[in-house]
C-alpha positions in Angstrom: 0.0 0.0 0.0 1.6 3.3 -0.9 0.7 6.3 1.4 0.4 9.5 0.2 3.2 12.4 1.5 0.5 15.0 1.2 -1.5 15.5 5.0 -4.7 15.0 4.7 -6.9 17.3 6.3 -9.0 16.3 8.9 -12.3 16.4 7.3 -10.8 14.6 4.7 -8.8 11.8 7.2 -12.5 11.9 9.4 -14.3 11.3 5.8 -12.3 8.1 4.8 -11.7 6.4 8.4 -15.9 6.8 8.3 -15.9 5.2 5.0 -13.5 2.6 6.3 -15.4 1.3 9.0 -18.3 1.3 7.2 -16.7 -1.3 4.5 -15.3 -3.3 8.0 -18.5 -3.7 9.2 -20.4 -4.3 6.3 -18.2 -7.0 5.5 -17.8 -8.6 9.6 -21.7 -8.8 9.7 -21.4 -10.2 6.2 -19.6 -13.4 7.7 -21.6 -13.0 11.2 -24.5 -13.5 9.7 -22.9 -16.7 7.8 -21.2 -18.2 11.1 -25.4 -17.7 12.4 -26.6 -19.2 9.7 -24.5 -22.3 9.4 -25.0 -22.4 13.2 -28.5 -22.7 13.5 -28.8 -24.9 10.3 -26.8 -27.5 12.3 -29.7 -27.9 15.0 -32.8 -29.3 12.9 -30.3 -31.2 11.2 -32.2 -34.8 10.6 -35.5 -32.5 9.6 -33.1 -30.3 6.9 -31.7 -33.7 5.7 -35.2 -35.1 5.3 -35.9 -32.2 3.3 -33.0 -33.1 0.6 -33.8 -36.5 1.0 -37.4 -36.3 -0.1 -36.5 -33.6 -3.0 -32.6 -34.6 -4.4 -32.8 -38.0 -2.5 -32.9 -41.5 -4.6 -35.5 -41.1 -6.8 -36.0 -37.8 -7.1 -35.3 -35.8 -10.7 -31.4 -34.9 -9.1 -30.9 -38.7 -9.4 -31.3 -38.9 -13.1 -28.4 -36.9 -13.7 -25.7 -37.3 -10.6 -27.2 -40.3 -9.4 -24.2 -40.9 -7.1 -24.8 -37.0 -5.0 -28.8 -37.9 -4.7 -27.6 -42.1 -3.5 -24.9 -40.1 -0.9 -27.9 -37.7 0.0 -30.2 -41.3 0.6 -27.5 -42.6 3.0 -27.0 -39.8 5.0 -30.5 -39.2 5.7 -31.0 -42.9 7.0 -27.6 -42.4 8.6 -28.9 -39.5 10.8 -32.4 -40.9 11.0 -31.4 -44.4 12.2 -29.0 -42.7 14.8 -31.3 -40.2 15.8 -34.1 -43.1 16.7 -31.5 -45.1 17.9 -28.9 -43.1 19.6 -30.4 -39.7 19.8 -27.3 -38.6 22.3 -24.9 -38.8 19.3 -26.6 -35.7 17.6 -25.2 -34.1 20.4 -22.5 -33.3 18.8 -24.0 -31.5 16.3 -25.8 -29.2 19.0 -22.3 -28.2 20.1 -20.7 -27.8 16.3 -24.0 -25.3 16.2 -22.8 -23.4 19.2 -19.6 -23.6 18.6 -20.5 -21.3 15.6 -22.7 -19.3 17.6 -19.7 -18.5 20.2 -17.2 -17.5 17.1 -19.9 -14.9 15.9 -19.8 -13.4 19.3 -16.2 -12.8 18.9 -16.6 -10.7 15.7 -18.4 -7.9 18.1 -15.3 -7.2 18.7 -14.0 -6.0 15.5 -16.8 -4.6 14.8 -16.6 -2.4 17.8 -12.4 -1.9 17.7 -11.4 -3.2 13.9 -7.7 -1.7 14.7 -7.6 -3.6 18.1 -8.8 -6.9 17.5 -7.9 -7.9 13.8 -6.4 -10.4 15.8 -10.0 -12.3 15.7 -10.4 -11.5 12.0 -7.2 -13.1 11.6 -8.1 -16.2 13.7 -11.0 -15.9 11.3 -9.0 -16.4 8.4 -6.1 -19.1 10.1 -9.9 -21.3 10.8 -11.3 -20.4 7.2 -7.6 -22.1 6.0 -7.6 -24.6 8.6 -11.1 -26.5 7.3 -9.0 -27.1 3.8 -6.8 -30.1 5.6 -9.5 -31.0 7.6 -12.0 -31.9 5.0 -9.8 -33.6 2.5 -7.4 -35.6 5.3 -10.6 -36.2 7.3 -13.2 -36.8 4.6 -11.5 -40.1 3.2 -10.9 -41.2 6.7 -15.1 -41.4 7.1 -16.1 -42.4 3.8 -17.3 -38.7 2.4 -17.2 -38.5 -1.3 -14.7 -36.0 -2.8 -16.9 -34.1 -4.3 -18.4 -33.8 -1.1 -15.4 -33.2 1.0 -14.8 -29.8 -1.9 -18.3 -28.6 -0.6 -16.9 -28.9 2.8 -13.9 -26.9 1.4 -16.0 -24.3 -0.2 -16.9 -22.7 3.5 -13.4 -21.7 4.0 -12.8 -20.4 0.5 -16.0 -18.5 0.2 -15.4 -17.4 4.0 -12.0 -16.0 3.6 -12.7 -13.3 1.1 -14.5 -11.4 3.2 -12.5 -11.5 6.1 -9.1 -11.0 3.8 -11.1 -7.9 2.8 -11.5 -6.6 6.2 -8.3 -7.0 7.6 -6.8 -5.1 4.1 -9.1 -2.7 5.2 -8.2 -2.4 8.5 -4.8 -2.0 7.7 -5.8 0.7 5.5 -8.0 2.2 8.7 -4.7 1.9 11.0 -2.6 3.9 8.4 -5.7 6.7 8.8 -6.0 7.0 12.2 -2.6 8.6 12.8 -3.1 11.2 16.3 -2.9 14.6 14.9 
C-alpha cells in the first residue's frame, strides 16, 4: 500500500476512516450472519436432511443426472435418522458444532466495535477459514465422504475468507488513517 506524503486534512482523514469502517463492518456482519446461519442450520439437522432427501434424494429428478450425489444424500438421511431413533445422544455433537459457531460470531463484536484492536480475531477468522481445507480432504476419506463432497466442505473456507481478507486489508488501511494529529 503506498501512502500518500501530502497531509490529509481532517475532514478529509474523518471522511475516509468513516468510509473505512463502514466497508469493515459491512463485511464482519457479512460473515456474522454466515457463522449464524450455518450455526443454526446444524440444529434441525435430521428434519433439513429429510428435506434433501425427499426432493434430491434416490429417486428424485437430481438422481437422473448425478445419481451418485442424490444415492450419498439417501445414506446420510437414513444415517442420521437411524442414529437419531436409535442413539439420539450422538446428535449431540452436532448441538455443540452449532454453538460452537454461535460463540465465534460473538467474537466478531469485537471488530466490529475496535477493527484496529482486534484484527487479531479477523485473523483467527481467516487461520480457521484455512484450517477446514486439511481438515475436510485428510478427514473426509478417513469417514467415507465423497470428494466431491469433501470440496463442498472446502468451499466454506474459501467463500469465508474473502470477506474477512477484505477486512483485515481494510483495516490495515484504517490503522494507516488514524494517525493522532
Amino acid at each position: 500500500m503506498t501512502v500518500s506524503t501530502y497531509p490529509l486534512s481532517r475532514s478529509t482523514t474523518s471522511a475516509a476512516v468513516a468510509a473505512s469502517r463502514r466497508r469493515i463492518r459491512r463485511l464482519l456482519v457479512f460473515f456474522i450472519i454466515g457463522l449464524v446461519i450455518s450455526g443454526l442450520t446444524a440444529f434441525p439437522l435430521v428434519w433439513e436432511v429429510g428435506l434433501l432427501h425427499q426432493y434430491l434424494g434416490e429417486g428424485s429428478s437430481l438422481g437422473g443426472w448425478w445419481p451418485a450425489l442424490s444415492a450419498w444424500i439417501t445414506r446420510v438421511y437414513h444415517g442420521l435418522a437411524e442414529t437419531d431413533a436409535r442413539h439420539p445422544f450422538i446428535l449431540y455433537g452436532t448441538d455443540w458444532l452449532a454453538f460452537a459457531h454461535l460463540t465465534i460470531a460473538i467474537a466478531f463484536w469485537g471488530p466490529l466495535k475496535d477493527p484496529v484492536r482486534n484484527v487479531w480475531v479477523i485473523e483467527f477468522g481467516m487461520i480457521s477459514c484455512l484450517m477446514i481445507l486439511p481438515l475436510a480432504l485428510v478427514c473426509g476419506p478417513v469417514r467415507g465422504i465423497p470428494f466431491y463432497w469433501q470440496l463442498i466442505d472446502c468451499s466454506f473456507g474459501v467463500v469465508g475468507i474473502i470477506p474477512l481478507w477484505l477486512a483485515r486489508r481494510e483495516v490495515k488501511r484504517l490503522e494507516a488513517l488514524e494517525i493522532p494529529y
